[in-house]
Wavefront OBJ file of the C-alpha trace (Angstrom):
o trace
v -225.198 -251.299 95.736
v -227.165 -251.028 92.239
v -227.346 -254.346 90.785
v -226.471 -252.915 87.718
v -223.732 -251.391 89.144
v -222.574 -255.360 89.729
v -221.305 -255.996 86.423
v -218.130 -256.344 85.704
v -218.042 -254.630 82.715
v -217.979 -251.112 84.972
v -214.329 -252.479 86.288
v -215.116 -253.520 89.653
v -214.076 -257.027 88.718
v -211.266 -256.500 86.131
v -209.816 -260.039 86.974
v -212.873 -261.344 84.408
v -211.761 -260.436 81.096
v -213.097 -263.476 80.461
v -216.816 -261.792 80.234
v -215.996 -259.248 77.608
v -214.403 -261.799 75.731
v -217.075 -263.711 75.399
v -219.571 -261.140 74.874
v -217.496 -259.850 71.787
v -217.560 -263.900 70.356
v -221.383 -263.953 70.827
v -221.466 -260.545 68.572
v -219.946 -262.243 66.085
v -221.811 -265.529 65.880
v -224.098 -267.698 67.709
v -222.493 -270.463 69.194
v -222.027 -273.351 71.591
v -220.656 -273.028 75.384
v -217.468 -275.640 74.107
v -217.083 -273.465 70.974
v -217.015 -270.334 72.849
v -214.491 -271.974 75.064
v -212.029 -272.588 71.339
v -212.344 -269.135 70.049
v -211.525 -267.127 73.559
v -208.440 -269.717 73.972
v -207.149 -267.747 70.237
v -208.093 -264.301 71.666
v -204.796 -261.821 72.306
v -206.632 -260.898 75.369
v -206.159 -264.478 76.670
v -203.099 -265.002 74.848
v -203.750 -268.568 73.941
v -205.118 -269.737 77.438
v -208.168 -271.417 77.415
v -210.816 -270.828 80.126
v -212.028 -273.397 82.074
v -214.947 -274.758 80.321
v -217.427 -274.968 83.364
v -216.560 -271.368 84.103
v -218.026 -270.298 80.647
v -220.916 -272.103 81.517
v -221.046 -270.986 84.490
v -220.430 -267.636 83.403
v -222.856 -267.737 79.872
v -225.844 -269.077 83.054
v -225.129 -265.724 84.623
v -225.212 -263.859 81.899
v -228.416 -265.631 80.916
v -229.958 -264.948 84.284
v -228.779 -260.999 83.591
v -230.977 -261.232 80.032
v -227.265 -260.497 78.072
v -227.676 -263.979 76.372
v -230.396 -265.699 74.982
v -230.513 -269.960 74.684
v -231.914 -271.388 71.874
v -231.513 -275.209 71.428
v -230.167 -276.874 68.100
v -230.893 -279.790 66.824
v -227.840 -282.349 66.388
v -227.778 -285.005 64.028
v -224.882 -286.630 65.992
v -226.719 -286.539 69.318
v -228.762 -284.162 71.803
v -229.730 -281.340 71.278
v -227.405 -278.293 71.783
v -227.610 -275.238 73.724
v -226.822 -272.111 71.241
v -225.931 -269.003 72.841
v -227.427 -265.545 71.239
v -226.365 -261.816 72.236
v -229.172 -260.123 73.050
v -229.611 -256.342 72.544
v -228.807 -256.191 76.483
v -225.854 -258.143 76.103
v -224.665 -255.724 72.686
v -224.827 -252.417 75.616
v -223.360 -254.832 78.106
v -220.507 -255.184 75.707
v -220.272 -251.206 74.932
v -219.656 -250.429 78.159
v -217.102 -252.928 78.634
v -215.342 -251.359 75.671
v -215.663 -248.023 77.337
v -213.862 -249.440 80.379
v -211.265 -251.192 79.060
v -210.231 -247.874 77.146
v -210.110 -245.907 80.087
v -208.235 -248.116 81.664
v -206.017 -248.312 79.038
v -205.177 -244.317 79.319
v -204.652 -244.827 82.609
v -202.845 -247.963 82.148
v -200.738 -246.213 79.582
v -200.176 -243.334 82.422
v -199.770 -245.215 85.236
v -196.760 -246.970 83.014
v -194.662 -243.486 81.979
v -194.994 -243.015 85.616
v -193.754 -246.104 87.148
v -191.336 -246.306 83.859
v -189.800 -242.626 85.366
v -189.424 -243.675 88.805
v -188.179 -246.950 88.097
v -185.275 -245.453 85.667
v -184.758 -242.846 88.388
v -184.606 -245.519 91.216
v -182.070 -247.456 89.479
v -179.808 -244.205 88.742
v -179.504 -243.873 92.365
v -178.641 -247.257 93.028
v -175.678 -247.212 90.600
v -174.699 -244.209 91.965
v -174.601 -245.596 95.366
v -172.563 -248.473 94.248
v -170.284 -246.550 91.935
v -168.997 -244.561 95.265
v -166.133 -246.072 96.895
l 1 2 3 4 5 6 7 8 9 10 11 12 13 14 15 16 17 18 19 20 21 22 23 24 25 26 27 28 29 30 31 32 33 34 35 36 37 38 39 40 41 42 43 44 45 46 47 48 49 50 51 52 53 54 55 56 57 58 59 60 61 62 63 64 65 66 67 68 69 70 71 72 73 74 75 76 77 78 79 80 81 82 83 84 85 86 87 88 89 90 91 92 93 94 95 96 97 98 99 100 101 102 103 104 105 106 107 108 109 110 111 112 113 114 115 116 117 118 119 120 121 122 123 124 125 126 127 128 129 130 131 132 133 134
């Protein structure tokens, strides 16, 4: 399979909306792994779940490894250094095409639910027709 082919933002993983959400955080600011953690916990995607903090590190390390971020260490008054995660210009396309995804998915989502909304009303016609009969 093409490695690029591997991201999830094509829709072979769907179950990580996780990724696009923080892709579309890191477009708007640079920020820390616990502060990405905060902002995709007040996303409607995630509907006020937070992710699992190692996962977005885990996750921002992957996406590192795939050149989508970029680490750049800041300087804490308070204590160590932080690590300060930066979209890169790979990361911005990797973010497009998640957006192109989603919306297809969302037409077909949006399909998929007239259909299923139709046979669903139709299936329970017949079964109050079947228990209106004597």
């Amino acid at each position: 399979m093409n490695k690029t082919l591997k991201c999830p933002c094509y829709g072979t993983t769907l179950s990580k909306l996780v990724h696009p959400v923080v892709l579309t955080i890191l477009a708007i600011k640079d920020v820390h792994g616990y502060q990405i953690a905060e902002l995709a916990a007040k996303t409607p995607l995630l509907a006020g779940s937070r992710p699992d903090t190692a996962g977005i590190y885990h996750l921002l390390r992957t996406m590192e490894k795939s050149g989508y971020v970029k680490v750049m260490r800041q300087i804490s008054e308070k204590g160590p250094a932080r690590k300060v995660y930066h979209l890169t210009a790979s990361g911005r396309v990797c973010l497009q095409t998640w957006l192109e995804t989603l919306s297809r998915y969302h037409k077909a989502l949006g399909s998929f639910l007239k259909t299923a909304g139709r046979v669903h009303v139709k299936g329970e016609a017949k079964d109050k027709r079947k228990r209106a009969q004597p």
